[in-house]
PLY file of the C-alpha trace (Angstrom):
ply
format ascii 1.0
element vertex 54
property float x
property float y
property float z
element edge 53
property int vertex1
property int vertex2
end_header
4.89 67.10 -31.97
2.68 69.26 -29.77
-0.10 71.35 -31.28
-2.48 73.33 -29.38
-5.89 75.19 -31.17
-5.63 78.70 -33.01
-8.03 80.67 -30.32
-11.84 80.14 -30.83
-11.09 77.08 -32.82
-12.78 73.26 -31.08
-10.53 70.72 -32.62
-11.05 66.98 -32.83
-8.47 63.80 -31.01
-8.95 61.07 -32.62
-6.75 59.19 -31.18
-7.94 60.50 -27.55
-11.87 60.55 -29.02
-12.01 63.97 -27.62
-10.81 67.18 -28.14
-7.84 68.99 -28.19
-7.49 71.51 -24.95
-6.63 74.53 -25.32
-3.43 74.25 -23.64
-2.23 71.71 -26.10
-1.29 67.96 -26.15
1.35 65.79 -27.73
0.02 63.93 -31.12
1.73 61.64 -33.73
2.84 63.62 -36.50
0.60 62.53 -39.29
-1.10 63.37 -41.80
-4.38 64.58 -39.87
-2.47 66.92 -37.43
-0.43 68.04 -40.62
-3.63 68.96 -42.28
-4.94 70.74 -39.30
-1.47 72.61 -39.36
-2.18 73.72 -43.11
-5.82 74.52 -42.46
-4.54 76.86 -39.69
-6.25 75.05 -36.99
-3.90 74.33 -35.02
-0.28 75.49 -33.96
3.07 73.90 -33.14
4.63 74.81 -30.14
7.76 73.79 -28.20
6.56 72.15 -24.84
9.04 74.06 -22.34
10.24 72.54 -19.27
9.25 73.58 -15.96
11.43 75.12 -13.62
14.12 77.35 -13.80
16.04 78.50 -16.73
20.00 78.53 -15.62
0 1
1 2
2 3
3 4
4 5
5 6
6 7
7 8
8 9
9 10
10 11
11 12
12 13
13 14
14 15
15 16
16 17
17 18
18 19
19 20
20 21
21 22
22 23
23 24
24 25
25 26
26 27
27 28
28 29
29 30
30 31
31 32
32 33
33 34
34 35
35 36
36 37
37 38
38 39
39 40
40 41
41 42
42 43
43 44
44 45
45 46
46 47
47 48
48 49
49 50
50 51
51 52
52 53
């Protein structure tokens, strides 16, 4: 899933050891990044492609 932080939130990788950037990053769905959903952390977006939309 990708997840990117909530603005003015710093949140931990821990499977990168570092954080997340703000523009997001594709994680394992588990149970930390589903708590950091919950919390309101973090957010799920859809990564969209590059390029044009035909």
């Amino acid at each position: 899933m990708y997840v990117k932080p909530v603005a003015g939130r710093s949140v931990p990788d821990p499977a990168h050891g570092d954080l997340l950037p703000a523009s997001g990053r594709n994680v394992e769905e588990n149970n930390y990044w589903l708590r950091r959903l919950m919390a309101g952390d973090v957010e799920s977006v859809s990564k969209q492609k590059e390029g044009n939309d035909e």
